[in-house]
Wavefront OBJ file of the C-alpha trace (Angstrom):
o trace
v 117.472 86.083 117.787
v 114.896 87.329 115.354
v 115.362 86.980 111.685
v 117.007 89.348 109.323
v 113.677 89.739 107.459
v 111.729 90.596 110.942
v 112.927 94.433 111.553
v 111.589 95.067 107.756
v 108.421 94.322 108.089
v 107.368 95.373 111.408
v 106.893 98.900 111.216
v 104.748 98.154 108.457
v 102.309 95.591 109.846
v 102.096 97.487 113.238
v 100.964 100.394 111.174
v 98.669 98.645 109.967
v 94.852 98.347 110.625
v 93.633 96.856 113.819
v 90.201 94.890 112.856
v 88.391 94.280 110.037
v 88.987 97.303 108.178
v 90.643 99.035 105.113
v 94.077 100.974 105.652
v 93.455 104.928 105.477
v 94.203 106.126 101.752
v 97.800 107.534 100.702
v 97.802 110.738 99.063
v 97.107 109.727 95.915
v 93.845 108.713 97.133
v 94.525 104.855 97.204
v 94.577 102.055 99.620
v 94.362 98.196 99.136
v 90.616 96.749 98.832
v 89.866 93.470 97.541
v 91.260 90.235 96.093
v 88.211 88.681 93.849
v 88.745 84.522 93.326
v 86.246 82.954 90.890
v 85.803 79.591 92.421
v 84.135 76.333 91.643
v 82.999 75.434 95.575
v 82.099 78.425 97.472
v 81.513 76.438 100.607
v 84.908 74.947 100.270
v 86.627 78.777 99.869
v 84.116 79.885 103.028
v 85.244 77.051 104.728
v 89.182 77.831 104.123
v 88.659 81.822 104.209
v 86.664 81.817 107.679
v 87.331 78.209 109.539
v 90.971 77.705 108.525
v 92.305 81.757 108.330
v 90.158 83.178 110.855
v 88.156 85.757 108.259
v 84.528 87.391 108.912
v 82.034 86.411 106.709
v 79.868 89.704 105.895
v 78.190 88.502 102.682
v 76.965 85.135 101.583
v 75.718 83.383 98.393
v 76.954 82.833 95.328
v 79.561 86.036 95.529
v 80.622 86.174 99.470
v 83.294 87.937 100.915
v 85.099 87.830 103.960
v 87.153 90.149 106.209
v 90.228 90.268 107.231
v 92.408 93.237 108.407
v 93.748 95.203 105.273
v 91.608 93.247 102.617
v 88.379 91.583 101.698
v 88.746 88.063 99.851
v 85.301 88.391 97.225
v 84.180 84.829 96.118
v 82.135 84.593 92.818
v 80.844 81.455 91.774
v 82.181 80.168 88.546
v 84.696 77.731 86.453
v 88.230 79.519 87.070
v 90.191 78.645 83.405
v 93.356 78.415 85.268
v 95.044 78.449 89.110
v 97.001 81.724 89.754
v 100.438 79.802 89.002
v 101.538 80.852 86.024
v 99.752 84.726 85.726
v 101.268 87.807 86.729
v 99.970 87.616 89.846
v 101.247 84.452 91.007
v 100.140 84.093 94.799
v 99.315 87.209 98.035
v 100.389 86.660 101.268
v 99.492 87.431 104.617
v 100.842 87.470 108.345
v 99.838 85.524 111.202
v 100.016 86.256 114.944
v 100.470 82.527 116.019
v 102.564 80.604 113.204
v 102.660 77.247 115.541
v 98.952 77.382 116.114
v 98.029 78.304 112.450
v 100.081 75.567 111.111
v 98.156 73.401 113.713
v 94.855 74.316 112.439
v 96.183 73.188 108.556
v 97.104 70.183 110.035
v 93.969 69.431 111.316
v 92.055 70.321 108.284
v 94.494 67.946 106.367
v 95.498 70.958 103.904
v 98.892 70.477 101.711
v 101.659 72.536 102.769
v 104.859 73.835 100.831
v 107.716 74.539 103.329
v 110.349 76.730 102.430
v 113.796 77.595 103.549
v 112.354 79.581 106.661
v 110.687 77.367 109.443
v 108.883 80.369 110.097
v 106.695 80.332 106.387
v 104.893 77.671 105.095
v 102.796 78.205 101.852
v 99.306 76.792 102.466
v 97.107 75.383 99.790
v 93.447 75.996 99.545
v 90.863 75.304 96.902
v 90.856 76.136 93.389
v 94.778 76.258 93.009
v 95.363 79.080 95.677
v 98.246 79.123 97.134
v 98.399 81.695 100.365
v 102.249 82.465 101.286
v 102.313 82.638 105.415
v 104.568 83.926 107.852
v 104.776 84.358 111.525
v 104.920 87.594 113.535
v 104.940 87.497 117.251
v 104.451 91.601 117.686
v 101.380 91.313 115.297
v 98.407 93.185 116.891
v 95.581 90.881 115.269
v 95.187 86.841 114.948
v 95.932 87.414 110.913
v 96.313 90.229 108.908
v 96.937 91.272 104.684
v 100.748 91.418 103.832
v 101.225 91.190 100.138
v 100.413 90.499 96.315
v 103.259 88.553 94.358
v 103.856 89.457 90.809
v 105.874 87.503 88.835
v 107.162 89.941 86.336
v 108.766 89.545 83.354
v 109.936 93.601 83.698
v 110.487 94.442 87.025
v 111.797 97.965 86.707
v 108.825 98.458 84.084
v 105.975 97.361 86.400
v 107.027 98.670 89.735
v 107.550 102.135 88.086
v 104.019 102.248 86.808
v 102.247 100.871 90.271
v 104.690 104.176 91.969
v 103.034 106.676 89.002
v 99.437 105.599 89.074
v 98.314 104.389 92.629
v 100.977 105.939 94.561
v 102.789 103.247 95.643
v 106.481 103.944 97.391
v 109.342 102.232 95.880
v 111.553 100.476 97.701
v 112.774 96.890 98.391
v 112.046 94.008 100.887
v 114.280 90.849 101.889
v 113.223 87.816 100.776
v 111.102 85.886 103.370
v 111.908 82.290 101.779
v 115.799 83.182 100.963
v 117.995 81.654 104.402
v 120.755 79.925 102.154
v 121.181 82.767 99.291
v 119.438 85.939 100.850
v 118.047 88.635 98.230
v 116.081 91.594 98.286
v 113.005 91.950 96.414
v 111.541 95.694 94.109
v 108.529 96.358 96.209
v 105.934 99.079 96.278
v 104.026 100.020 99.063
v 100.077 100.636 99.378
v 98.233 101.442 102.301
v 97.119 97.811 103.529
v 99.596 96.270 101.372
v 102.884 95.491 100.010
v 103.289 94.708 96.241
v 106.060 92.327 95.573
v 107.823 91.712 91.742
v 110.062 88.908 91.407
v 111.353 88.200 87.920
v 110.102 85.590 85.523
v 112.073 84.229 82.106
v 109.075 84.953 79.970
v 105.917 87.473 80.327
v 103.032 85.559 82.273
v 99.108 85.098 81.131
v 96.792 87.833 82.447
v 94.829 87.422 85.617
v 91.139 87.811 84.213
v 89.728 84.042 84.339
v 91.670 82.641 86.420
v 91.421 81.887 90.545
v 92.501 85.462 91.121
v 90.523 86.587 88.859
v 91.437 90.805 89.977
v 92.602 92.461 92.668
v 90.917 95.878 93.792
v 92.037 99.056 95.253
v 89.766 101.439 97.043
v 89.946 104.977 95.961
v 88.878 108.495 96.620
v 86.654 109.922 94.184
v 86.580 107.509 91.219
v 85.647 110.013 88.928
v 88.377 112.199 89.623
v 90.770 109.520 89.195
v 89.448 108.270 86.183
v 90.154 111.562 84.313
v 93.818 111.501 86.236
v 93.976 108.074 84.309
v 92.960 109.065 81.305
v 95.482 112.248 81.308
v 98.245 109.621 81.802
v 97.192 107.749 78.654
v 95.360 104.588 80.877
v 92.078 102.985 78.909
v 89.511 101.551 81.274
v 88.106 98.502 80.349
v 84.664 99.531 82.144
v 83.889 102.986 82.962
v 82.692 104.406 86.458
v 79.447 102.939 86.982
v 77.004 103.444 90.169
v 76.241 99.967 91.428
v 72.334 100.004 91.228
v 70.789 100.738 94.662
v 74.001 101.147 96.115
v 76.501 104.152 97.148
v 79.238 101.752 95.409
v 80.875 103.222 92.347
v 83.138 100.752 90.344
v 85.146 100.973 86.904
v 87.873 98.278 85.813
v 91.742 98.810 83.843
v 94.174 96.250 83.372
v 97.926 96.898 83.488
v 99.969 96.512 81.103
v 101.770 93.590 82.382
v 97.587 91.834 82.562
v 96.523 92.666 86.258
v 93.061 93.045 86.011
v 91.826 95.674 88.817
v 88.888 96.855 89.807
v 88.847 100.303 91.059
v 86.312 100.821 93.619
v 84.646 104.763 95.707
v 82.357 102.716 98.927
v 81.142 104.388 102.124
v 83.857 101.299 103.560
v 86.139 103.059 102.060
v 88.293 105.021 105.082
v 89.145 108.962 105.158
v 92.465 109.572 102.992
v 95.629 110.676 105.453
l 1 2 3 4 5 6 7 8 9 10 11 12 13 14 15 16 17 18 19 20 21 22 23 24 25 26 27 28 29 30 31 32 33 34 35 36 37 38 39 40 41 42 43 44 45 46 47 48 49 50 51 52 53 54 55 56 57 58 59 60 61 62 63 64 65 66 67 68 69 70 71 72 73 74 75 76 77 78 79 80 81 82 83 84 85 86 87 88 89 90 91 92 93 94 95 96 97 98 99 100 101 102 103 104 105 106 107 108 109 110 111 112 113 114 115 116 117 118 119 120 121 122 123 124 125 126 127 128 129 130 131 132 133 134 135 136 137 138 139 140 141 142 143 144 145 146 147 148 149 150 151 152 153 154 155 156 157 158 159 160 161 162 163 164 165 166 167 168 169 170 171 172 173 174 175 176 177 178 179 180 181 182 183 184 185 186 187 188 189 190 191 192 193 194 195 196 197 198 199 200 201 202 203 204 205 206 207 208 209 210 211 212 213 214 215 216 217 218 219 220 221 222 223 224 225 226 227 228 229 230 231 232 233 234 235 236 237 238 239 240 241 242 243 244 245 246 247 248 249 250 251 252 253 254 255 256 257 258 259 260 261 262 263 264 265 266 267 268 269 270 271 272 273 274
């Protein structure tokens, strides 16, 4: 028998992309991009990101990044101020093709894991205070793919509202993975590429800017455009759209109000809107 949580999630992750690549954008011009960790060791991250998790690497140096289906994972160099624990966004998540053979590979790396309730999830622990939430899926189309971002939110209603008016996102809910004994259901929105989670928390959490996960990103369709759609809704950037030199990348960063730094990012990787 599968579990309950199984039938919820598979329509989404077989809809999802099938290599290395970006999910096509919603209609509000939007899809999931990038997670961005400032890390002390970038050998150590490459080492987790590509050996352990399976990932591409496509740049190197002191900022890499590496591939997986439905996100990049950007490395930058640095002295994080704090692990994710304890900021808004408290951990991401993604789904694996081959749970017994992933939690193998841990094993041999001699990585710390965090069961949970479901013998099917594990959270893994990699450098820097990350902790990746993992979970199996037989029907998966791809070795390992992007599943989620986990905000722990002191206003639920508040923050899952504002993610549905200014990226598009489409409310709904999702069972808890982790909940066997108790289940619950968990206020979701959903992005192309990715589902954003928001679990409640007893007290409003430190912003994300500094820390391991230091933003997240979302590719959009013409920045510009959706800058001034920002700016009718009332929403300060903290960096305005900006060419990257010698590139066709445009960039421009807001926070939320709950302290989610994001990067907003118009790149020819970017795929056509639906």
């Amino acid at each position: 028998m599968k579990p309950v949580w199984y039938g919820a999630f598979t329509c989404l992750l077989l809809a999802g992309p099938l290599s290395a690549q970006l999910a096509p954008q919603n209609a509000s011009g939007v899809t999931m991009g990038h997670i961005h960790l400032t890390v002390k060791d970038i050998d150590a991250q490459k080492k987790f990101w590509i050996d352990v998790m399976g990932g591409k690497l496509v740049k190197d140096g002191p900022a890499g990044t590496v591939e997986f289906p439905g996100v990049d994972i950007m490395l930058r160099q640095g002295q994080p101020t704090a692990p994710p624990d304890g900021s808004i966004v408290n951990h991401f998540g993604f789904v694996v093709k081959d749970m017994p053979a992933t939690v193998a590979k841990w094993k041999a790396a001699g990585l710390e894991m965090e069961a949970t309730e479901n013998p099917n999830e594990l959270f893994v622990h990699g450098p820097d205070g990350i902790r990746l939430e993992v979970y199996g899926i037989p029907d998966l189309r791809v070795p390992v793919q992007m599943n989620h971002i986990h905000y722990y939110a002191y206003d639920i209603p508040g923050i899952k509202a504002w993610y549905v008016k200014v990226f598009g996102a489409i409310p709904g809910q999702r069972p808890c993975v982790a909940c066997i004994s108790k289940p619950r259901m968990i206020e979701t929105g959903d992005l192309p590429g990715v589902n954003l989670s928001f679990s409640g928390a007893d007290k409003p959490q430190e912003p994300t800017k500094g820390r391991a996960i230091d933003h997240i990103g979302f590719e959009v369709k013409n920045l510009d455009a959706f800058a001034k759609k920002l700016e009718a809704q009332g929403i300060k950037l903290d960096q305005p759209v900006r060419q990257i030199p010698n590139t066709k990348t445009k960039i421009a960063f807001l926070t939320d109000p709950w302290g989610t730094y994001i990067e907003l990012t118009e790149s020819p990787r970017a795929p056509k809107a639906n």
